[in-house]
Each structure stands twice: as C-alpha cells, then as structure tokens.
C-alpha positions in Angstrom: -27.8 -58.7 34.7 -29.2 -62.4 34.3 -27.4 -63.5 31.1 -29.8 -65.3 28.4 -27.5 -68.5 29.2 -28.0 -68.4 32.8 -32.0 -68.2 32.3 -31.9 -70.9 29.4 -30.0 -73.3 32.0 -32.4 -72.5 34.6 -35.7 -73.2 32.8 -34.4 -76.2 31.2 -33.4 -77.4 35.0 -36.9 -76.5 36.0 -38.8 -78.0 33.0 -36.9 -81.7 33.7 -37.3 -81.5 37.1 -41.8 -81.4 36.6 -40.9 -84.0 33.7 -39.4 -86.5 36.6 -42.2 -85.6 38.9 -44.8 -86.5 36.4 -43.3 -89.7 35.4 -42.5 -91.0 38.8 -46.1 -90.0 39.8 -47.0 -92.2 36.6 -44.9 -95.0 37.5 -43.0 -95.3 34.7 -39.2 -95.9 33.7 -37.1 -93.2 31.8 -37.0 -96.5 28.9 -40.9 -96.4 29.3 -41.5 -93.5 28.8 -39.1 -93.3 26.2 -40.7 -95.9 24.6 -44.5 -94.3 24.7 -42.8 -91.0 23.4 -40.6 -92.8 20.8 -37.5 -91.3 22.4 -34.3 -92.9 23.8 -34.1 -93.3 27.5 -30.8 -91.3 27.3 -32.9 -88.5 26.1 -35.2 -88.8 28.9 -32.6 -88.5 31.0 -30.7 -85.8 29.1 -34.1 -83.6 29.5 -34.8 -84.5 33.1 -31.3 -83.4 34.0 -31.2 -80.2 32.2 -28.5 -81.0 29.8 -30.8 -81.3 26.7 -33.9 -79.0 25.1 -37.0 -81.1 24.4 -38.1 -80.8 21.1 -41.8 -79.7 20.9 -43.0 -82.8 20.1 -41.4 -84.4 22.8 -43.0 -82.2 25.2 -47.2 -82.4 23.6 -46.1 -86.6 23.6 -44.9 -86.2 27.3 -47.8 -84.5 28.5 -50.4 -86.8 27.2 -48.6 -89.9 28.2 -48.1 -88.5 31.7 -51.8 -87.3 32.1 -49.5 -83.8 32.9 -53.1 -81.9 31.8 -51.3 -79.6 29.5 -48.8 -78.6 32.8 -45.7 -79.7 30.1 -47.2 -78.5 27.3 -47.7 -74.6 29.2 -43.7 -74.8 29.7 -43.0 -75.0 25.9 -43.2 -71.1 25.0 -41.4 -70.6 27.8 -38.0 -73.2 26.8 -38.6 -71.8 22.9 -37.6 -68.2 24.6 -34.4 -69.6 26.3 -33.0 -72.1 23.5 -32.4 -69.1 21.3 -29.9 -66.1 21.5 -31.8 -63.4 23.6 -32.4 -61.3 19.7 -33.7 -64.3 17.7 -36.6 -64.9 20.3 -39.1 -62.9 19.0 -38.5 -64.2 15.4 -38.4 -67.7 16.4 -42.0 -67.1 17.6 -42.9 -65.6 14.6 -41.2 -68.0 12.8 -43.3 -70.7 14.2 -46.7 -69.5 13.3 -45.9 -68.0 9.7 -48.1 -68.5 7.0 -45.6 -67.6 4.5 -42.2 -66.7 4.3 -39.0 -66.2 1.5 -35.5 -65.9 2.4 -32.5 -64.7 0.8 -29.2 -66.2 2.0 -25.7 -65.2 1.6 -23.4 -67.3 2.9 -25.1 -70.9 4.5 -27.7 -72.7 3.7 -31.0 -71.4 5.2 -31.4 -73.0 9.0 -34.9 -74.7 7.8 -33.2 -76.4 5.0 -30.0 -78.2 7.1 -29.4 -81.1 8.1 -28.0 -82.1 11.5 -24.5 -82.4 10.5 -24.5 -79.4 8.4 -26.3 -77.2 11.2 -23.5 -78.6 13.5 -20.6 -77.7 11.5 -22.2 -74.1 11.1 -22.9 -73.7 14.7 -19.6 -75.3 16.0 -17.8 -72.3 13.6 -18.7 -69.8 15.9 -15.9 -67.2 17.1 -15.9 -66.7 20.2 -16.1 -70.7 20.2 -19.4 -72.3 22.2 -19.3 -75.0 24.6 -19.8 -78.4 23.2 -23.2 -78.7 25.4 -24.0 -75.3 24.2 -23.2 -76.3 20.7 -25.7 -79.4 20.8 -28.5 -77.4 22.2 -28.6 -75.0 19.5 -28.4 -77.9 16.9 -31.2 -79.2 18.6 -32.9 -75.8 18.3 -32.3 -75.6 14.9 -33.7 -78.9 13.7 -36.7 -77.9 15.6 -37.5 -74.8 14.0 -37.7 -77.0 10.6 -40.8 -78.5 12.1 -42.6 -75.6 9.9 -41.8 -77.7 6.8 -44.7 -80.4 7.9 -46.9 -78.1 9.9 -50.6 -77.8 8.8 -51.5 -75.5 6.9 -48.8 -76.0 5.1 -46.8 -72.6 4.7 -45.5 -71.0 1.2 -42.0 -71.1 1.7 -39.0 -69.5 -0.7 -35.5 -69.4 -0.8 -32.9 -67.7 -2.9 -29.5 -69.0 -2.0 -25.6 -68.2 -3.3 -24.8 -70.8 -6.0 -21.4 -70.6 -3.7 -23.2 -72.5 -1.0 -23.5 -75.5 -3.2 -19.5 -75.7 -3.0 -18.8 -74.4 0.3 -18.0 -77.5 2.3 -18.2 -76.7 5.4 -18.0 -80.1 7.5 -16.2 -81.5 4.9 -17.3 -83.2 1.4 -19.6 -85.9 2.9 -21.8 -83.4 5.2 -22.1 -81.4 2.2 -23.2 -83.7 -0.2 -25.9 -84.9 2.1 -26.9 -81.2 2.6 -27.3 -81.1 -1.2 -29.2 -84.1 -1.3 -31.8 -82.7 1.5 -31.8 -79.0 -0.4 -33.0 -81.4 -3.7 -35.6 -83.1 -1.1 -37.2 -79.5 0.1 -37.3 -78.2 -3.3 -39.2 -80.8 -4.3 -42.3 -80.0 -1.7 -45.1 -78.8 -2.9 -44.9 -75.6 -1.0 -41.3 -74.9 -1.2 -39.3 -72.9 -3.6 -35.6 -72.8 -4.3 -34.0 -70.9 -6.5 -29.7 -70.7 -7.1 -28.5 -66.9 -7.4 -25.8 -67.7 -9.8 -22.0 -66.7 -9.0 -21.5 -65.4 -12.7 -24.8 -63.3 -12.3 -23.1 -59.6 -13.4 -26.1 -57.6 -11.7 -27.2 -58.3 -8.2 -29.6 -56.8 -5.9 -28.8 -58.7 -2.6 -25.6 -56.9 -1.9 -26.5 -55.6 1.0 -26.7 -59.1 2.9 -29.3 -62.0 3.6 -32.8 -61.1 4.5 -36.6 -62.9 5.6 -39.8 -61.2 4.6 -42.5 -63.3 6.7 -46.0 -63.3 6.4 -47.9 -63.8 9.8 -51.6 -65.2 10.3 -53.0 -61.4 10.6 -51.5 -61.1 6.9 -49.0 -58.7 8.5 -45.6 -58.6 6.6 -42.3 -58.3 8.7 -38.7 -58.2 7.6 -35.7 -59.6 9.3 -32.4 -58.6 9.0 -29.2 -60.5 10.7 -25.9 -58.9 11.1 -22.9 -59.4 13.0 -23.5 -58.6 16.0 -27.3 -59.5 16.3 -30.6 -58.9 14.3 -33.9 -56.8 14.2 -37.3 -57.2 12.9 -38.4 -54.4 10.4 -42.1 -53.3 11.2 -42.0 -50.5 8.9 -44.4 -51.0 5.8 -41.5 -48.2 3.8 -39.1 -50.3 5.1 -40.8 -53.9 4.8 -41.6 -52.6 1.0 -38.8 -52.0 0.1 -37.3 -55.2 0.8 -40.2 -57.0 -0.7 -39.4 -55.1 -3.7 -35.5 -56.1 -3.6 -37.0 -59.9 -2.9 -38.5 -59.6 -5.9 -35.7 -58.1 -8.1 -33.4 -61.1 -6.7 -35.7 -64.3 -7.7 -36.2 -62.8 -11.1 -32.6 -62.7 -11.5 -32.0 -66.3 -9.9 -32.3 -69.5 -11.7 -35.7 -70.7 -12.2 -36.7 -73.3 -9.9 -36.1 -76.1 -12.3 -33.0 -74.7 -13.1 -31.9 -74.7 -10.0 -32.8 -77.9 -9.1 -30.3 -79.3 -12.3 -27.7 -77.2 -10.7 -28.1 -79.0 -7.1 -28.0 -82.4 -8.7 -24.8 -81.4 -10.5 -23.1 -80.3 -7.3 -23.6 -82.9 -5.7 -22.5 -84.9 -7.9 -19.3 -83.5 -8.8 -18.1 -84.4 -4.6 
C-alpha cells in the first residue's frame, strides 16, 4: 500500500520539478522569481526541491509570471490532496469552498484562527512525534486553509471555543498571548463570530466533543466529526440535524459575542 506520505512526497517532488522547468524556460533566477511572486528565494528553492508545500497563492502568482498557461495552477488540487492526512482531504476541499461554517472546539483553538507559532506548538505535540520537515509542512498547511478568512464572498463563519483555551499555553506564555491577540483580531471581522463556552457553565451540550457544521455553495449542510484516530463527514440530514440543533443549544449557552470578546482581552492580559 502507497502510504499518504509517500504520495505527498512524490507530488511535491513532481510539482517543483515543472516549477524549475518553467522558470529556466523563462530565464529567470530563484531571487527573481521570488521577487515577482513576493517570496524568498529560499522558498523557491524549498518548493523546487520538494522540501516545502506552496501555498495557493504562490502557485496562481507562479503561473502567471511564468506564462505556465494555467499548467501550475492544474497541479494545486492535486498538492491540497497530499498536504493533508489521507481523512482530512475531503474536508479540506470542502472547507475551501464553504459558504458558511460554525465550529465547536474542545480543546485548541480552531486551525483557521492560529497563528503560526501556536499551529506549530499544536502540531509539534503530536504522539507518535512527526518529523521536523513533516512538522513544517503541515504548519504550512494550516496557515493556508485560513485563506478562507479573506476569500470573496466573504463566508459566515462561527466559533464556540473552551474558555480553557484562553489559558492553555501551549508554546509557552508569549505564543499564547499572541494567539489571544489574533482570536481578538478575527472576532472583530465582520463575518466572524466568537463566542467563549464558559468553564463555570453548570449545563453543557458539547460533551460529546468538538464538531463543524459547513454550509457548501449547493446550500447542502455537512457535519464533521474528529476523533482520535481519524474523522468522518456526516451526510445524513437526521444526523446533520441533530448536530445543528446541539450547535444551537451550545452558542445560546456561550457568552455573547461581546462578552466574549471582554473575556479574551482579560486573558490576555493577565500573561
């Protein structure tokens, strides 16, 4: 069996490999292009030699300033399967295109809301431990997937997080006071909402784990549910319901959104 790893390592080879072609055949430096793409030329490099995933906006910049005709551009779906764990594929595409989506998390802050060194010191907690290389790629991932916070149309986001989260400082005091400070940022955009489940809260209806209702662009609703040892996407409109319904139970009985946003500041400001 071809592990996901194996396949990931093999695309990414593959995809640098028609980067360098395109840029030789344009004559142009790795700092050149770098320049016209408004990456470093140790990025370039990083991408041309496999070693890093190009963000999506490298790759549409890349094409057009290499005349590649849309050639890089076709590769992108392609990467955005291999960057992820094989079960979080299908999400991540669905992810991508969502028109509207609410979370409910448990234990981190949601992967669209961290910051770099935050998403780090999550990923690098792994058990089994990951390869540092390994580790960097799916930071890279993650900050990528937070490129639905600017797409337009603008999506309607929500989140209902642990007040615990606030004080859980995982990479140490500094990381998480910057994560606090972006969580303050997104839940001031005009399509975002965050609300704080508070730890004193005697009746709870997310007991049963963290959860993503998504809306697609067919106004179809799916569910996703992580676990342990992997995830699954609820199709089910008995199933998808019901979850909606528990959604809705859970930001009635967070803070409001102002509230929440006192909260944050005062977190923050206590490190």
């Amino acid at each position: 069996m071809v592990q996901n790893s194996d396949l990931g390592s093999a695309t990414l080879k593959y995809f640098g490999s028609q980067l360098k072609l395109f840029r030789q055949r344009a004559g142009l430096t790795r700092e050149q292009l770098g320049a016209q793409v408004g990456y470093s030329e140790a990025m370039v490099a990083a991408i041309e030699q496999g070693r890093r995933f190009p963000q999506q906006e490298l790759i549409d910049r890349a094409d057009e300033a290499l005349d590649a005709g849309g050639m890089l551009k076709a590769g992108g779906p392609y990467l955005v399967r291999c960057r992820y764990p094989t079960w979080f594929h299908e999400f991540a595409l669905l992810e991508a295109d969502a028109v509207s989506m609410c979370s409910y998390e448990a234990h981190v802050m949601p992967g669209l809301l961290q910051t770099e060194e935050y998403a780090r010191a999550v990923i690098s907690a792994a058990c089994p431990p990951l390869e540092e290389e390994e580790i960097e790629q799916q930071v890279s991932a993650r900050l990528d997937r937070q490129r639905l916070l600017e797409r337009r149309p603008l999506p309607v986001l929500g989140f209902v997080i642990e007040e615990v989260i606030l004080r859980r400082p995982l990479g140490g005091r500094t990381v998480l006071r910057e994560q606090l400070r972006r969580l303050h940022e997104c839940a001031n955009m005009r399509h975002v909402s965050v609300q704080i489940m508070p730890t004193m809260q005697e009746v709870h209806t997310g007991l049963d784990g963290p959860m993503v209702l998504l809306e697609t662009p067919e106004r179809r609703t799916l569910a996703y549910v992580e676990g342990q040892n992997g995830s699954f996407l609820v199709s089910d409109p008995n199933n998808v319901g019901a979850l909606a319904l528990r959604y809705g139970t859970l930001r009635a009985q967070a803070l409001s959104p102002g509230e929440s946003a006192n909260l944050i500041e005062q977190v923050a400001g206590e490190l």
